[in-house]
C-alpha positions in Angstrom: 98.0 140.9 152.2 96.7 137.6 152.4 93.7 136.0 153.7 92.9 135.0 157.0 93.5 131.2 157.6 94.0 128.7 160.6 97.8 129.4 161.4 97.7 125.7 163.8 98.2 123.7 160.2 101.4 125.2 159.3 103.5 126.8 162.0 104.5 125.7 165.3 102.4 126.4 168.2 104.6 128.8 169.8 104.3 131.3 166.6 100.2 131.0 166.3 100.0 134.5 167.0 102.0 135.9 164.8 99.2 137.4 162.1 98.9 136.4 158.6 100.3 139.3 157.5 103.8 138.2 159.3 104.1 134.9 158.3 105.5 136.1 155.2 106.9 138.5 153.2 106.7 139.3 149.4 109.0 141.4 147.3 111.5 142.0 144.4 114.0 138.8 143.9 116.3 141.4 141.6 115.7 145.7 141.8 112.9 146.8 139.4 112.1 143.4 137.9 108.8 141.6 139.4 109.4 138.7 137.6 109.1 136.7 139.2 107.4 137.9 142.8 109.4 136.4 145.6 107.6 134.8 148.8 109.5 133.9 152.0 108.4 132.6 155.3 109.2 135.1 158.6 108.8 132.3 160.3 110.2 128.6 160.7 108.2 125.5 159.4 106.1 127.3 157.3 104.6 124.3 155.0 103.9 125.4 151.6 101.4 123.2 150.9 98.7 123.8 153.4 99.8 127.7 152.9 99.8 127.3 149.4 96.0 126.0 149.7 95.1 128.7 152.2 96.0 131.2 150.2 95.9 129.8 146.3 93.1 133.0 145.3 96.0 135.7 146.3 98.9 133.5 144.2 96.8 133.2 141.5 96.2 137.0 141.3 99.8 137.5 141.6 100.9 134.4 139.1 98.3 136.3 136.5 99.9 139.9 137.2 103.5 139.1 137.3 104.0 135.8 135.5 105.3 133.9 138.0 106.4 133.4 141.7 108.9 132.1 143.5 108.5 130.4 147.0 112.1 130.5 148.8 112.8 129.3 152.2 109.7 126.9 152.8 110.1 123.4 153.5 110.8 121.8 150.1 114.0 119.7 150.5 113.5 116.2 148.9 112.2 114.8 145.5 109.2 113.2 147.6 108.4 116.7 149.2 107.8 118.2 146.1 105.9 115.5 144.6 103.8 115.8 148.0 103.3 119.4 147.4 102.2 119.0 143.4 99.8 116.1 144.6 98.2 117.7 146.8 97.9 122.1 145.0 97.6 120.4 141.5 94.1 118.4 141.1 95.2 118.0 137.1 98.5 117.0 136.8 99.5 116.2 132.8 102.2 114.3 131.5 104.5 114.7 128.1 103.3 113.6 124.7 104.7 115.3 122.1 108.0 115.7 124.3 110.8 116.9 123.0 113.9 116.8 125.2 114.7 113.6 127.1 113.5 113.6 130.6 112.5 110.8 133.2 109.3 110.5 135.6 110.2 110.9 139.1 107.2 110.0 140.7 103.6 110.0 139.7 103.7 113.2 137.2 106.6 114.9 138.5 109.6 114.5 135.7 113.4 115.5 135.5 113.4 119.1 134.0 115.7 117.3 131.1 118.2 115.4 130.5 120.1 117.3 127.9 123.6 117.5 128.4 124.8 120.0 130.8 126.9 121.4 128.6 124.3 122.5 126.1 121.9 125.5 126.4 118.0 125.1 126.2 116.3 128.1 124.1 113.3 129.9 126.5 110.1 128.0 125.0 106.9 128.1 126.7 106.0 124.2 127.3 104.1 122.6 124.5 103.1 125.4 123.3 102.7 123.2 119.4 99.9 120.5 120.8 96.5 121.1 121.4 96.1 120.8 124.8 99.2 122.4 126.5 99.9 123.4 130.8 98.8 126.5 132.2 100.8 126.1 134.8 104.1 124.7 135.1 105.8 124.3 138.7 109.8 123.9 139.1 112.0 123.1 142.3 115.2 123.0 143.1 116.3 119.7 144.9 120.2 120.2 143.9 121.7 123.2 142.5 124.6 123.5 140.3 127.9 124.1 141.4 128.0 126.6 138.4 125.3 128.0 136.1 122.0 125.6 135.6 119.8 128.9 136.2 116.8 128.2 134.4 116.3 131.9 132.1 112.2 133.4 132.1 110.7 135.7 130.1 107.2 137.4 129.5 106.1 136.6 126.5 103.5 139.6 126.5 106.7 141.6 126.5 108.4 139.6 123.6 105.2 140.1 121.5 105.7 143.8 122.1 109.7 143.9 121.3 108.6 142.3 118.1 108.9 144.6 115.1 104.8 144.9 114.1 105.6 143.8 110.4 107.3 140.6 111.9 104.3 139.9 114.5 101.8 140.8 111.2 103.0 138.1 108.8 102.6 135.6 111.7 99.6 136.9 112.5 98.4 136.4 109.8 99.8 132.9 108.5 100.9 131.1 112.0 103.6 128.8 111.8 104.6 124.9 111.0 106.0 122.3 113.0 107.8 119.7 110.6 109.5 117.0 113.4 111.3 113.8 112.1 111.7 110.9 114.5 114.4 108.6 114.9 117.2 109.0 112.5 119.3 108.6 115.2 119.1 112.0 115.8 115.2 113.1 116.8 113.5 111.2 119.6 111.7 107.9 118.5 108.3 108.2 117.8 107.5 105.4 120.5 109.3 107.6 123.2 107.4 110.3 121.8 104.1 109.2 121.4 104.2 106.9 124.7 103.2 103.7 122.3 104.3 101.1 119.8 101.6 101.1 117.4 101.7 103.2 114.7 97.7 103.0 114.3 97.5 104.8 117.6 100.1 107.4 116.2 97.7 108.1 112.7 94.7 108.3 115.3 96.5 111.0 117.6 97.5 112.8 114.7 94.3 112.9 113.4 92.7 114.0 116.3 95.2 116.8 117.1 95.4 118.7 113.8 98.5 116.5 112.3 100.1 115.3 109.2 101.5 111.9 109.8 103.5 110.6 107.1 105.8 107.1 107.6 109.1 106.8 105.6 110.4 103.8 104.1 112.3 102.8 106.8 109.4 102.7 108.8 110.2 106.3 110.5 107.9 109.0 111.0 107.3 112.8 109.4 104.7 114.8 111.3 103.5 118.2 110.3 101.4 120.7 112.1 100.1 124.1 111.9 99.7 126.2 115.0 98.8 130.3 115.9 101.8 131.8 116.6 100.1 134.3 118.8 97.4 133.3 121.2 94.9 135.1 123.5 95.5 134.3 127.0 91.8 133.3 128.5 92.2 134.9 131.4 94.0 138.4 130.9 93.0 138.5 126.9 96.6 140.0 126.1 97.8 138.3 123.2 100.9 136.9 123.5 103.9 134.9 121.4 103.1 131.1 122.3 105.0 129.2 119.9 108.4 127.7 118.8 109.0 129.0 116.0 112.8 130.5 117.0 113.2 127.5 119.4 113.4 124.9 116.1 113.8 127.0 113.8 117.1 125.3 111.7 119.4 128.8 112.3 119.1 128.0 115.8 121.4 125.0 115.9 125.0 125.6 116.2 126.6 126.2 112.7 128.8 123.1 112.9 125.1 121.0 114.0 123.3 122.2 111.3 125.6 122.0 108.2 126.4 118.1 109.4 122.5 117.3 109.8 121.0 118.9 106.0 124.5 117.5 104.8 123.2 113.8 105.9 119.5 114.6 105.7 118.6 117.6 103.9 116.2 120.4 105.0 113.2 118.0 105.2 115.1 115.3 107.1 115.9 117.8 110.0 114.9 116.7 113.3 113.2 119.8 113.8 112.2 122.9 111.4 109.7 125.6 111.5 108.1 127.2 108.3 105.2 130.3 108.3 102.5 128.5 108.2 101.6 128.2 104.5 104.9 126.2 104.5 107.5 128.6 103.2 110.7 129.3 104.7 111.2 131.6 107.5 113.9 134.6 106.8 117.4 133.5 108.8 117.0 137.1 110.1 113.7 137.0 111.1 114.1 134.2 113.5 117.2 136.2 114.9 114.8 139.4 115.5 113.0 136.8 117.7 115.8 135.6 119.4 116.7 139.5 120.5 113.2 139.9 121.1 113.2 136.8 123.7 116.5 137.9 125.3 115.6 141.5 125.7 112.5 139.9 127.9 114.9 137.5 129.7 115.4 137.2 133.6 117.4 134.5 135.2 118.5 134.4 139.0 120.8 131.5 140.2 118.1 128.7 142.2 118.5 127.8 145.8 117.8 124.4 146.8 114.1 124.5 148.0 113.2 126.9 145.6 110.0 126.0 144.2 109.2 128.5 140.9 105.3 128.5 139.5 105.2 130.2 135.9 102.2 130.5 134.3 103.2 128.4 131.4 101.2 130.7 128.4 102.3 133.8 130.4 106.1 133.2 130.8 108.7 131.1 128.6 111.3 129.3 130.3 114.8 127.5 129.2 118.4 126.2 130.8 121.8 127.6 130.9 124.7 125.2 130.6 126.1 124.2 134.1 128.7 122.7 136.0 128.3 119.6 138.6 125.8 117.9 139.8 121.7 119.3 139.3 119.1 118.3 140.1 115.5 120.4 139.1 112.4 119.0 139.2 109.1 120.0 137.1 105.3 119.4 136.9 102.4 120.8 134.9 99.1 120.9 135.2 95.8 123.0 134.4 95.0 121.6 130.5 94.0 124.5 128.7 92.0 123.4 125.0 92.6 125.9 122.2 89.2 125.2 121.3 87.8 126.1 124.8 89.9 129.4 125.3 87.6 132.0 125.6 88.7 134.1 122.4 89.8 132.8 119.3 93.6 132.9 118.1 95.3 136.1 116.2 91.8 138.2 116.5 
């Protein structure tokens, strides 16, 4: 099943016999779903990393057919253990710009998985999938689990495109889709938070550079537009697949009560967030709910265990949060930059 490799690094000496083939077992997490593959030692003090390394070919394989995998029962207990085991299977590690949701650095480029408020539920959303340069991977672990909900819902978003009535994926096809973010307010996240600086030249530079409108308001907060595919070809499978947020911040996704309050104190074009087709008009109320049935039709969740450790191929498989109940504690990482200018095929061909 897997390759050959020197069974001294990462087991005990009394188990060095044991074959390769033993050391582990993969298999179905829930009956006829393979999202994601599960992976659990046979044997004690397995250490993902080095067995991670030894065998990164056959998990990339797998991440590529299935989505994602989940490592369970490995040796992942503590915030630094993870970070240890990013460091070392992750040689391009990225950090937030364009962020959304609050979150806080760990260590190095490991973060929180947010800081939303437990009570509130995160829409699946493949990570940054409205910036230029986005993560093809995206690593999660489990350091705390919640003492209810907190599961953190996937979906493959090869199968949403396919759920999507053809008339519906057409029209977005065929115009994408816009981004319209206001920061501040007291409501969106400040553009310094954001944009990881204090100088609005930087900001008009970045914008400029990544396809952006930029546009400051008289009380010196900031308007950015942007215009993205709202399919994309993956560059290693070359199925096309829905990578965008359109439904995610789209305004009928906020609760009712939300989103009369916020265009009753800011109007449509002071939202916080908003999504448009891409030549700017407004997207049908019932379109964006097609999506939504579309994602939830796709959706598999599974409760974590502490020392789970979930890769996702980030283009591949959309990801989001259920509300929960006591303490959690999930960390996240992502890596692999993929350029939509050095994918191998061209958007929406």
């Amino acid at each position: 099943m897997f390759k050959t490799t020197n069974k001294r690094k990462f087991v005990k000496p009394k188990a060095i016999d044991i074959s390769q083939r033993e050391i582990v077992r993969e298999g179905q997490l829930q009956t006829g779903e393979m999202l994601p593959l599960l992976i659990q030692p046979n044997v004690s003090d397995v250490d993902l990393k080095t067995w991670y390394l030894e065998n990164k070919d056959r998990i990339e394989e797998n991440v590529l057919k299935y989505g994602g995998v989940l490592f369970r029962g490995f040796n992942i207990k503590t915030s630094d253990d993870f970070y240890d085991f990013i460091n070392s299977i992750c040689t391009q590690p990225l950090s937030y710009k364009e962020g959304a949701t609050p979150r806080s650095a760990v260590k190095g480029k490991v973060y929180t998985s947010t800081e939303f408020p437990p009570e509130e539920h995160i829409a699946l959303h493949n990570e940054l999938s409205y910036v230029l340069t986005w993560p093809k991977k995206i690593w999660f672990s489990s350091i705390i689990g919640a003492k209810e909900g907190g599961e953190t819902p996937i979906a493959d978003v090869r199968k949403v495109y396919q759920f999507l009535e053809p008339s519906i994926r057409e029209k977005f096809e065929e115009k994408g889709w816009m981004l319209v973010r206001n920061y501040g307010d007291g409501f969106g996240q400040p553009w310094q938070y954001v944009f990881h600086t204090e100088s609005q030249e930087e900001v008009e530079k970045y914008c400029k550079e990544n396809g952006m409108e930029c546009e400051w308001k008289e009380n010196g907060m900031l308007r950015t537009r942007q215009v993205r595919p709202a399919v994309t070809v993956h560059p290693d499978t070359e199925e096309k697949l829905w990578f965008n947020h359109i439904a995610f911040w789209h305004k009928s996704s906020l609760k009712q009560s939300v989103r009369e309050m916020l265009l009753k104190e800011f109007g449509e074009e002071g939202l916080p967030y908003n999504t448009y087709y891409g030549d700017g008009t407004p997207i049908e109320d019932e379109v964006v709910a097609a999506l939504r049935q579309a994602y939830d039709k796709a959706t598999v969740a599974f409760p974590w265990v502490e020392g789970d450790v979930l890769v996702l191929d980030n283009m591949l498989v959309a990801h989001g949060r259920n509300p929960y109940k006591g303490e959690r504690k999930t960390l996240v990482a992502m890596g692999e930059p993929t350029t939509r200018n050095e994918m191998k095929k061209e958007d929406n061909e």
